[in-house]
Each structure stands twice: as C-alpha cells, then as structure tokens.
C-alpha positions in Angstrom: -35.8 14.6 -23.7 -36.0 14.0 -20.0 -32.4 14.7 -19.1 -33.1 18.4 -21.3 -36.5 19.1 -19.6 -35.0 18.4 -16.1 -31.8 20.8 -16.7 -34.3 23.4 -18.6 -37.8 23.9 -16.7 -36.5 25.0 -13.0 -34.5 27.6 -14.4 -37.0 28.4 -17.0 -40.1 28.3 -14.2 -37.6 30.3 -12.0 -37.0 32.8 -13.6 -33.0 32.6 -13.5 -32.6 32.1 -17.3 -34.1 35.6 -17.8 -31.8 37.2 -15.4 -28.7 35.5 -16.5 -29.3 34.9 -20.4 -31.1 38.5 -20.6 -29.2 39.2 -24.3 -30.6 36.9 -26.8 -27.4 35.4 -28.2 -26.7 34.3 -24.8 -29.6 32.6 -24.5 -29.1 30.6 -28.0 -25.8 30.1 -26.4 -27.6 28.4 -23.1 -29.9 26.6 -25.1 -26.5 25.3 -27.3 -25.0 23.7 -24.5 -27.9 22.0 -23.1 -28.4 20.2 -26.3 -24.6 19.2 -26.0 -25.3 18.3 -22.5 -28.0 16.3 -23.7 -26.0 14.8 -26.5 -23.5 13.6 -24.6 -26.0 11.8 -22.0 -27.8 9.9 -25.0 -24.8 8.8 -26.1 -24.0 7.3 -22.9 -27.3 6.0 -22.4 -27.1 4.4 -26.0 -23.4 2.8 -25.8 -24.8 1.6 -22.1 -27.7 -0.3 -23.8 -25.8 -1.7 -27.0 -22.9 -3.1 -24.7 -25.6 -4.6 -22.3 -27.5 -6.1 -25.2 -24.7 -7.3 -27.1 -21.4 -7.8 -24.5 -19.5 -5.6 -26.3 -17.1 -4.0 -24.5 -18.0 0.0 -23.7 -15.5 1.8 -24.3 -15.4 1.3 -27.8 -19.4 1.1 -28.9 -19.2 5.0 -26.9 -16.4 5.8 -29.5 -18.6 4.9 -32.3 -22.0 7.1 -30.5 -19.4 9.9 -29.9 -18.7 9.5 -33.4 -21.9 9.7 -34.6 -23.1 12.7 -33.0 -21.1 15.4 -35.2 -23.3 14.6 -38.1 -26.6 13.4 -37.6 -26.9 14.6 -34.0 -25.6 17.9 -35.0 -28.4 18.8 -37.5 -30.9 17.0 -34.6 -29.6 19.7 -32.3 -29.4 22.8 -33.9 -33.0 21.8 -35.5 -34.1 21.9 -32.1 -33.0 25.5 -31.0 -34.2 26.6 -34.0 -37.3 25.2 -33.4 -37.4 26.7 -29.5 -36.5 29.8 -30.8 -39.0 29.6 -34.1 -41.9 29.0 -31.9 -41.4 32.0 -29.4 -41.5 34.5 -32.5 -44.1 32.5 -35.0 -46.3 30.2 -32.3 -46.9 26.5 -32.7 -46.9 26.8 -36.4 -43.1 26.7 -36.6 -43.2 23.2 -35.1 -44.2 21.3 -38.2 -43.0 23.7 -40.7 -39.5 23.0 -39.3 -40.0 19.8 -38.4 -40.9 18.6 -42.3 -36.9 18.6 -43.0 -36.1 16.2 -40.3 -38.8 14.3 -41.2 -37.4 14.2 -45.2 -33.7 13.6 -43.3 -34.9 10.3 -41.4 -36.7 8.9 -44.3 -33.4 9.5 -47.0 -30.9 8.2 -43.7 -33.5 5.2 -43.1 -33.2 4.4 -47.3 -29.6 4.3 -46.6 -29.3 2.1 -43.7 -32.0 -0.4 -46.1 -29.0 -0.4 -49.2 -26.4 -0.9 -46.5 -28.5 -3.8 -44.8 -29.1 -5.2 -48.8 -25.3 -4.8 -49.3 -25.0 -6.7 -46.3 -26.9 -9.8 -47.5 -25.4 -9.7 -50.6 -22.2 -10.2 -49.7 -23.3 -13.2 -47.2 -24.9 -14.8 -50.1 -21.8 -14.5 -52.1 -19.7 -16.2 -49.1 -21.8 -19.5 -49.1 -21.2 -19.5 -53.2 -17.5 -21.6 -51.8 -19.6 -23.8 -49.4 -22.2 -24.8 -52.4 -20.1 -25.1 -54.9 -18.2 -27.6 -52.3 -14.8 -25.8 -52.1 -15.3 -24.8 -48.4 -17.1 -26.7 -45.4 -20.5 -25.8 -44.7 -20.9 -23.0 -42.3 -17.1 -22.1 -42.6 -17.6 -18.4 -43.5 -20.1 -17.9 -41.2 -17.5 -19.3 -38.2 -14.7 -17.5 -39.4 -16.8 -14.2 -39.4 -18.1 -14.6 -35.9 -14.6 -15.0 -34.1 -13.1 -12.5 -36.2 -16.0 -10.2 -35.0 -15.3 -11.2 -31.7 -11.3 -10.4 -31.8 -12.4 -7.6 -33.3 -14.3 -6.3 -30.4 -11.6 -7.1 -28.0 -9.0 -5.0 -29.7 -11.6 -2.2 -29.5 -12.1 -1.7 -33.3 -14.7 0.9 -34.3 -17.9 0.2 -36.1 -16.6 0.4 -39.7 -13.4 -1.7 -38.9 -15.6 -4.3 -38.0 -17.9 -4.1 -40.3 -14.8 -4.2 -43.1 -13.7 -6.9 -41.1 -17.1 -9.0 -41.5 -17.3 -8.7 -45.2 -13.2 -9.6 -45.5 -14.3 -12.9 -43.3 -17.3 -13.6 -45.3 -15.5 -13.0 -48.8 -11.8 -14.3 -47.8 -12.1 -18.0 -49.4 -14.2 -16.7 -52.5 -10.6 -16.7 -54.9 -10.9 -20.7 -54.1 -13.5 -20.2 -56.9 -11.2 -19.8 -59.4 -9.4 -23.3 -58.7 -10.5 -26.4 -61.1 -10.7 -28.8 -58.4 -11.7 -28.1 -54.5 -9.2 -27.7 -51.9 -9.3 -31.1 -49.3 -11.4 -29.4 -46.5 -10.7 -26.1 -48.2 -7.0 -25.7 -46.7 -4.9 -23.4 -48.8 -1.6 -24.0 -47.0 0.1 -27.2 -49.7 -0.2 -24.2 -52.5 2.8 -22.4 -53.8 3.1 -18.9 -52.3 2.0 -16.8 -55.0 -1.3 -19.1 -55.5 -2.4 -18.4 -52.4 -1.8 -14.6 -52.8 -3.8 -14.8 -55.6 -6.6 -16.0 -54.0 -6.1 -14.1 -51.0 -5.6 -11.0 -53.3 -9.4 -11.8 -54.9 -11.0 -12.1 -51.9 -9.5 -8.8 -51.4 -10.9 -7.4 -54.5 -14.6 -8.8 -53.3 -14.6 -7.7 -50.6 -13.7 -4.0 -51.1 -14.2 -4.2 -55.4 -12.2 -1.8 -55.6 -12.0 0.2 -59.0 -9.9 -2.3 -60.8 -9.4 -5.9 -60.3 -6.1 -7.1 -58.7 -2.7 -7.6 -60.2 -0.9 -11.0 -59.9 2.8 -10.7 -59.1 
C-alpha cells in the first residue's frame, strides 16, 4: 500500500496524471500497471521475509510468490481498480459493496488452507502408526522428513514439490505395516527386491492415494 500511494499521490496531487492519462482507458491502463508494479514489490518483500525467517534460499521462495500472484493477486488487483474507479462514479458507497466479494474470497481461501493444514496432520499421524506399532524407530519419520525438506530446499524445489516431498517422507515406511513381524531397526535392505517394492509401492499409494491401489509385479 505504501509502495502504490508513493508512485500514485505526486502525480495524482500534481496534476500530471490528468495531462498524460486524459482518455479514460488510459488511465485504467496507468492504474493497471501500478498494481503490477505493486505486485511485484510485495512479492519481493514477502519471499525477502520468508527466506529471513526460515533460511530458505531466495530464489526459489520468490518463484513460489511469483507464482502465486496470477491467481489470487490477480483478482486482489483488478478488485482494486475497480474499486478506484467505482468510487469516482458512485462515492464511498462502492467501497464496501465491492469489497463484500473479497471478503467472501478470503473466508472460502482461509477454509481451504484449514483442510489443507487438517490434511497435513493427518498424514503425520498416520507416519507415527510404524513407530507405535514398533516397526520403525521413534522419531524416524519425522528425521527423514526434515533432511528431505532440507535437500529439498537446496535443489530449489517449489512449494508443492516440497510439500509432495514431506508427505512421501512421512508416509515412505507405512507398507512395513503390512509385514507380520518388524523389520530389526526398520531396515528394509535383507528383503528380496520385489518385497521392498512392494512396500515402497504402498507408501506410494499413501501418500498420493491415488484412484486405485497399486499393482504388485
């Protein structure tokens, strides 16, 4: 908001956008590319604050903001020139009659990121089934998921990679459920080949569930 009032208000106070951006359409135009403008800074100001929070590197958490901004920020932008526009024709009045529908968008996108979050913990749940029912050491999942994470970020992967990533290391000893007797220190390496792909193959299936369950060769 600051970076789009300090571009906007001295030309507005000037008088140089009414000079320049006479036409209408031109000044929609104007007003499109500030929000771009403006975009593009929180972006950078967002990826800046994650990778100083977290030590990600930056280059790839500003891939995921850039990312992000053809949906959601899209519909936040061109709400907003609608809205300077609305209230030059219909006076304050347009402000919360156009702001209801962003209002309605961040309570359905904040539902979603609740059932993703309860996804989340469901499938971490699921990962210490192993480590109760004594076929993995305690806390294995958990290590495995934190230095995949962590290669993860190195190689630059994007937000969904590593979130696929986390729930493949949470989920990838869960097929050790279908043995009779626990693994010693839940090693799979003294199976035959094809046991271990089957295992591997259900922690697959968990992990993604896709429609069907997996076929054993």
């Amino acid at each position: 908001m600051a970076f789009a009032a300090t571009c906007f208000q001295p030309l507005y106070n000037s008088g140089l956008l009414e000079r320049l951006f006479d036409p209408d359409p031109l000044y929609a135009l104007f007003l499109f590319a500030l929000l771009a403008l403006t975009a593009l800074c929180d972006a950078v100001l967002a990826a800046a604050l994650v990778a100083a929070r977290t030590g990600y590197p930056f280059a790839p958490v500003l891939r995921d903001q850039l990312r992000a901004l053809p949906t959601i920020g899209s519909a936040v932008c061109a709400g907003g020139v609608v809205m300077a526009l609305a209230v030059g024709v219909a006076g304050l009045w347009a402000l919360p009659v156009l702001s209801l529908p962003l209002l309605l968008t961040q309570v359905s996108f904040r539902r979603h990121a609740a059932i993703r979050a309860t996804y989340r913990q469901t499938i971490a749940s699921l990962a210490r089934a192993t480590e109760v029912a004594g076929y993995t050491p305690v806390g294995h999942a958990r290590r495995v998921t934190a230095l995949s994470g962590e290669v993860g970020r190195e190689l630059g992967m994007a937000q969904r990679e590593l979130l696929l990533l986390e729930y493949a290391a949470l989920m990838h000893d869960i097929g050790q459920l279908s043995l009779v007797d626990p693994l010693p220190g839940g090693a799979t390496e003294p199976l035959e080949p094809a046991e271990r792909r089957r295992i591997a193959l259900l922690g697959v299936w968990w992990s993604g569930r896709p429609a069907c369950p997996p076929k054993w060769p």
